[in-house]
N, C-alpha and C positions, 0 to 999 in steps of 0.2 A: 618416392617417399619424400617429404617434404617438411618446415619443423616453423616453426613462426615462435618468434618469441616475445609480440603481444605488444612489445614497447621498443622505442627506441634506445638505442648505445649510446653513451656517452663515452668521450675519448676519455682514452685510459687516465692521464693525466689527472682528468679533473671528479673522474670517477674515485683516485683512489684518496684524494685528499677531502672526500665528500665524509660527513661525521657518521654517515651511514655506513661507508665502508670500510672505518675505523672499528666501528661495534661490531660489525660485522663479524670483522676478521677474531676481536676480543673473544666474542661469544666460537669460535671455531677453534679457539685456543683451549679456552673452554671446556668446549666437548672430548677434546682430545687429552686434557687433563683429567678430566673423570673418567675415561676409559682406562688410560692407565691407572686410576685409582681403582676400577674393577678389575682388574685384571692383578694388583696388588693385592685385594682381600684378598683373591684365591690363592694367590702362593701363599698368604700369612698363614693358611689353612694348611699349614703342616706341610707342603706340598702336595702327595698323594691325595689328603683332602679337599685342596683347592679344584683338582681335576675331577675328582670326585662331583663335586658340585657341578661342574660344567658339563663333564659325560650325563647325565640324571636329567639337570636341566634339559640337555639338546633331545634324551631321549623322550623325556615327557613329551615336549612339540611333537615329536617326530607321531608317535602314537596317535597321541589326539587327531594332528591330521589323517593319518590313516584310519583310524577311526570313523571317521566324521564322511572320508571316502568310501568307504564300507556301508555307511547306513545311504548316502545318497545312491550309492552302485549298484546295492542288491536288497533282497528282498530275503524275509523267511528267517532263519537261523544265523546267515553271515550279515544282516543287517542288526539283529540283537546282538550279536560281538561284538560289530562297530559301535553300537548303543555303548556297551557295557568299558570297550577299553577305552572311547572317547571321554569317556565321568572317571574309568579306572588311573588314565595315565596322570591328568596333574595331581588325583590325591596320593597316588604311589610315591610322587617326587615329594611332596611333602611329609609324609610318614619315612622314606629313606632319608630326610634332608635332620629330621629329629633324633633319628635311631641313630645318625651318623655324628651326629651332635655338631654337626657344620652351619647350624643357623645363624650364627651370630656372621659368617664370611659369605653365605647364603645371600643375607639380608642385605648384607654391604654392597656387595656385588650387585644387586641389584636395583638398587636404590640409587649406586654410581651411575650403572649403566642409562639408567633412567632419563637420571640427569646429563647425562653424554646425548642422548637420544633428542629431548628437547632442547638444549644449549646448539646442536647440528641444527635442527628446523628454525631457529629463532634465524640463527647465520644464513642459510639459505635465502628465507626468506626475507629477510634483508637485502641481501645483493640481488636476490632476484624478485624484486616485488611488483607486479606487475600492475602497469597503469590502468584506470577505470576505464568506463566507456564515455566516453563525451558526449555532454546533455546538450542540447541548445533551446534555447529560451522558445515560446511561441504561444501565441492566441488562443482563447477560447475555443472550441466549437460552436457551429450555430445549430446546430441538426444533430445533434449526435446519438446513434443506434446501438444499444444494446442487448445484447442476444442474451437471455439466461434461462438453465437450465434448471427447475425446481428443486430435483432429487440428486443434483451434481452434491457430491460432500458431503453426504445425508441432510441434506435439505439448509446449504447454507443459506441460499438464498433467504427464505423464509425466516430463517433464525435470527438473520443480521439485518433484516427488514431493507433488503439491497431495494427492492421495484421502488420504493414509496422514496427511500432515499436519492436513488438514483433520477425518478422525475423530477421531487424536487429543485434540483442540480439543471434543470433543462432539458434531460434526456428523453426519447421514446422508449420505452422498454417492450420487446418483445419476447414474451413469456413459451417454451416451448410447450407442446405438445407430448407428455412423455408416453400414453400412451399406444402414443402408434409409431410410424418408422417416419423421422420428418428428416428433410431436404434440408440442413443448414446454411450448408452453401446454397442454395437456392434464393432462403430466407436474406442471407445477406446480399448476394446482389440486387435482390427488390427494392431493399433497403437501401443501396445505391442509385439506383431509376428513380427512388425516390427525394434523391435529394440529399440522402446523409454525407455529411462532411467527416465522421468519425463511425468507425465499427468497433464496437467491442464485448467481449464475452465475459459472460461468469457462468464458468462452468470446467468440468477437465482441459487437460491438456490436447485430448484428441480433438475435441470440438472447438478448442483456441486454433488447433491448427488448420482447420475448416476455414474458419474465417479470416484468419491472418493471410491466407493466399487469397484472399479475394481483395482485402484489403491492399495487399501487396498488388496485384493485380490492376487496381485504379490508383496507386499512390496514395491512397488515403491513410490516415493514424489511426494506431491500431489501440485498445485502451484490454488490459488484464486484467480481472476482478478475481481476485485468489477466492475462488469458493471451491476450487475442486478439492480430491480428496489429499492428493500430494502436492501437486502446486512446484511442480520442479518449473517449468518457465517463469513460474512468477519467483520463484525463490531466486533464481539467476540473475532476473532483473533489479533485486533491491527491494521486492515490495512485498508489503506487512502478512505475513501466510495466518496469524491470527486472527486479525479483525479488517475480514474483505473490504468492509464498508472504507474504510481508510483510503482504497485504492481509486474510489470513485472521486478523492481531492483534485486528479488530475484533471477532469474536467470544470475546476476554475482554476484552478491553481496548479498547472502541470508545466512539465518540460517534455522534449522529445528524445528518443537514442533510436540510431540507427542500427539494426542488428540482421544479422544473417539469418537466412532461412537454408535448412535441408532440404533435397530433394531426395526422394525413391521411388522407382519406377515413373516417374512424372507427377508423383505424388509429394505435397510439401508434409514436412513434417517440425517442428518444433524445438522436441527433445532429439528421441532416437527412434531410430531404425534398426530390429534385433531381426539375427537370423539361427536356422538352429535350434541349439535345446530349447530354450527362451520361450519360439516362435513359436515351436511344434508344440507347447505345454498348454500355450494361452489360445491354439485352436480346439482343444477341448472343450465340450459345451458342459460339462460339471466345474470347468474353472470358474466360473464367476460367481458359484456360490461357493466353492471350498476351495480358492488356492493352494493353500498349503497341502491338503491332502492327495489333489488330483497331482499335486506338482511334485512331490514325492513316490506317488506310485509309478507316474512316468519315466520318471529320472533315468534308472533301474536300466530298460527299454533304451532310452536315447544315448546316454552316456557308453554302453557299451555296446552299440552296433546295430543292436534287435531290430530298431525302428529309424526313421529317420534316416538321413546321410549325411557323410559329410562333406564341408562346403569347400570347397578353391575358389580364391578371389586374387584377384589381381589390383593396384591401387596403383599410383602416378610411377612408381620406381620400384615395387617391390609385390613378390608372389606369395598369396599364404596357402597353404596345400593341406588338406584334409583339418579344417577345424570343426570341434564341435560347437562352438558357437563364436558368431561377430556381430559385437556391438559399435553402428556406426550412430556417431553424436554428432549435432550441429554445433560445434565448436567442442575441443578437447574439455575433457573432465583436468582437475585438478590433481587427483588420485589415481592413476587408471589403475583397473585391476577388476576380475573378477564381479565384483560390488560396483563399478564406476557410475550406473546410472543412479545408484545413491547415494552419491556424490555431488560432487557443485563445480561447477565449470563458472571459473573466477571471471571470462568475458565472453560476451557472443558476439564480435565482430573482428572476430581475427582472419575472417575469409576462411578457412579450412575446417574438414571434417576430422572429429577424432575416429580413431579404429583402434578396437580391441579385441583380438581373436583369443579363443583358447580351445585349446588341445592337451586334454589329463585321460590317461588314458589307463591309469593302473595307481595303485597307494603311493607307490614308490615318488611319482609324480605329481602325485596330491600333497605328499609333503613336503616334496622340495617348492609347490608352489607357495604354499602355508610359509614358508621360511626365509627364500629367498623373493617373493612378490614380484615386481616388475624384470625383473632380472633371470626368471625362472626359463627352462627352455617351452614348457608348455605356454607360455603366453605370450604373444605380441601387439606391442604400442606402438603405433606410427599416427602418423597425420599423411591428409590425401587432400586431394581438391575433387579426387575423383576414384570412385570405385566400381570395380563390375564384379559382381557376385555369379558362379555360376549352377548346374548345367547351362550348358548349352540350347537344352530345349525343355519342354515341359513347364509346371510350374513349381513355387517358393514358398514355401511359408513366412510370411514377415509380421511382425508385429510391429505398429508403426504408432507411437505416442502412445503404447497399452493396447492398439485395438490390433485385436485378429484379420489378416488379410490374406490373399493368396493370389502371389501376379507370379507374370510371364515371365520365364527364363530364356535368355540369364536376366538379372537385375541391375540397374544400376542407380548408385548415390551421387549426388553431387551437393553442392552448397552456391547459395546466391548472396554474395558478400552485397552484407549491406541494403538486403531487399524491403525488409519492413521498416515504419515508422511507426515508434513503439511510444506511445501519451505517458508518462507516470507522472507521480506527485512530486511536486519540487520537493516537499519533507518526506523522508521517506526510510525505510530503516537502513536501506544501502546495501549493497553486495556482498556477498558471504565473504568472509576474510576465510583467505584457504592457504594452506605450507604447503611449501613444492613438494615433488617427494623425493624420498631420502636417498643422497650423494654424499657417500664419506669420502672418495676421490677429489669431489671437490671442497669440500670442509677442510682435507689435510692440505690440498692445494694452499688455500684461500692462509689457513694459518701459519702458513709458512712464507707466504708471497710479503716482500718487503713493499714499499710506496713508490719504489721504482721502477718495479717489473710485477708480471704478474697476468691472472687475467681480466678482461674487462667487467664493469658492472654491469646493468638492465636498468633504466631507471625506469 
């Protein structure tokens, strides 16, 4: 297991005299000031009242999670339960919080806590703010190829008048074929024999990743035209997910960043590589017209055992044993957790892969994940340079950028620090501002650490 922290240290010295770690520490004094001021309303609540409120509250969470684990886990009657106490638990705490006439210490309490909550991430993110990726200046294209997909994004292409735009600009534009099964990677290395100095896509993330290995592949710059439907690689990079056309600036007016690529099973990948529940859901041939539906009836099935199995993987220093699902990212998410690939991963050239296993395997488990997040014992966050997914023999279901696959066991991930050369707009909207996530360990640390000791910054 392994942890990169993105940027380099500053000696402590000059770290704590810096105006940033001044605020910093303010804002962590802060937060620890409005906790105690929640934790005052509740006593001011009469006492008994005070606990009152917090027992209720903590029960509320507790439910809803369980709830909410009930309608994913089962089917029939005990998923209408989960239905019913998931919507029943937070109106219960609000009708107990009126009967009990504790709203007015209710409301304080959490309105403090709130503000404890955000005054911690402001501090955080301060001390730990992590440095951009570095652009470096560079030339036009003279040839430059790009691949696009008509029906990628429900038809951005066409809407954003990318082709007409795009030649304009200089470019060839190759239009796919959607009606039948075409070769991408093929298309683009022809497109190299041909001459092109520059590859690039408008279209998903699966078929960016098509091309960027090939791109990778000759060393050539790689150009992202946000027409797909999420647009998570291009969101990572800084660039515009509303109006694609914006992104085609970089061919006159671009810079370059150097960024990492995934590998699985020999396979490049972009975003992620999912295995597991995830995996086994999106090889259903009713997902792609009904997500939501197919991936609720399955749940059911995978979550508790019926179908599927579960995964052991091994990564650089550390074993994960019977998960039901692991999401490995080309570069760590900002957030991990559960949700992590709808998330934003603040840089993609740290060299390392993110990993997120989880393992819920009863309510009990679902709430303590609901509550406690990255800290829960059903889930683990590391970073790897390298991972092996197993059996031993047979084969995996993975889901690789969204798309359904099924390779040889065991599997393995790795990462090519620094493989692509990635064109964007010198203007551009710029990288998702992301809060680390939440350490009250070091929040109390930090507001209590004087200018002469302490620990160090991140700049």
């Amino acid at each position: 297991m392994s942890s990169h922290s993105g940027a380099p240290t500053r000696s402590r010295s000059s770290a704590r005299r810096s105006p940033a770690w001044r605020t910093a520490r303010r804002l962590a004094r802060l937060a620890l000031a409005c906790t105690l001021g929640a934790v005052a309303a509740l006593v001011a609540a009469s006492g008994p009242g005070g606990l009152f409120v917090l027992v209720v509250g903590l029960a509320g969470a507790v439910g809803t999670a369980a709830g909410t684990w009930w309608v994913l886990s089962h089917r029939g009657l005990v998923r209408a339960a989960g239905v019913m106490l998931a919507v029943v638990a937070p109106v219960a705490v609000l009708v107990l919080y009126a009967r009990a006439d504790v709203w007015p210490a209710a409301l304080a309490a959490i309105l403090l806590w709130g503000a404890a909550v955000l005054s911690a991430r402001a501090a955080l993110y301060r001390l730990r703010r992590p440095g951009g990726m570095r652009a470096v200046a560079c030339a036009p294209p003279r040839q430059p190829v790009l691949i696009m997909n008509p029906k990628s994004g429900g038809g951005k292409v066409g809407r954003f008048g990318l082709v007409g735009k795009a030649e304009a600009l200089g470019a060839r534009v190759v239009l796919l074929d959607t009606s039948t099964s075409v070769d991408v990677a093929a298309i683009a290395r022809r497109a190299v024999a041909e001459g092109a100095d520059l590859l690039g896509v408008a279209g998903g993330d699966g078929t960016q990743a098509l091309v960027a290995e090939v791109a990778a592949e000759h060393g050539l710059p790689f150009l992202v035209v946000s027409a797909g439907t999420r647009n998570h690689f291009a969101m990572d990079l800084g660039l515009d997910r509303e109006d694609p056309a914006r992104c085609l600036d970089a061919l006159t007016d671009g810079e370059e960043l150097r960024v990492d690529l995934g590998t699985v099973g020999g396979l490049t990948f972009v975003n992620t590589a999912s295995f597991g529940v995830y995996a086994e859901i999106v090889q259903r041939p009713e997902y792609r017209d009904a997500k939501a539906g197919s991936a609720l009836d399955a749940l059911p099935d995978l979550l508790l055992g019926y179908a599927g199995r579960p995964l052991d993987a091994q990564s650089d220093g550390a074993r994960l044993e019977a998960q039901q699902a692991l999401l490995i990212s080309n570069n760590p998410y900002a957030a991990p957790g559960p949700m992590a690939a709808g998330g934003r991963r603040p840089r993609l050239d740290l060299g390392v892969l993110g990993v997120v296993g989880i393992r819920v395997g009863n309510a009990a488990q679902a709430a303590e994940l609901a509550l406690r997040g990255t800290r829960a014992t059903g889930l683990q966050v590391l970073t790897a340079h390298r991972i092996t997914i197993g059996p031993d023999s047979g084969s995996i279901p993975v889901a690789v950028d969204g798309e359904a696959l099924s390779l040889p066991a065991p599997v393995t991930c790795g990462i090519r620090p620094g493989a692509l050369r990635v064109r964007v707009p010198r203007h551009r909207p710029g990288p998702p501002v992301v809060r680390p996530p939440m350490d009250w360990h070091a929040v109390v640390t930090l507001a209590f650490t004087q200018s002469r000791s302490g620990p160090g910054t991140r700049g």
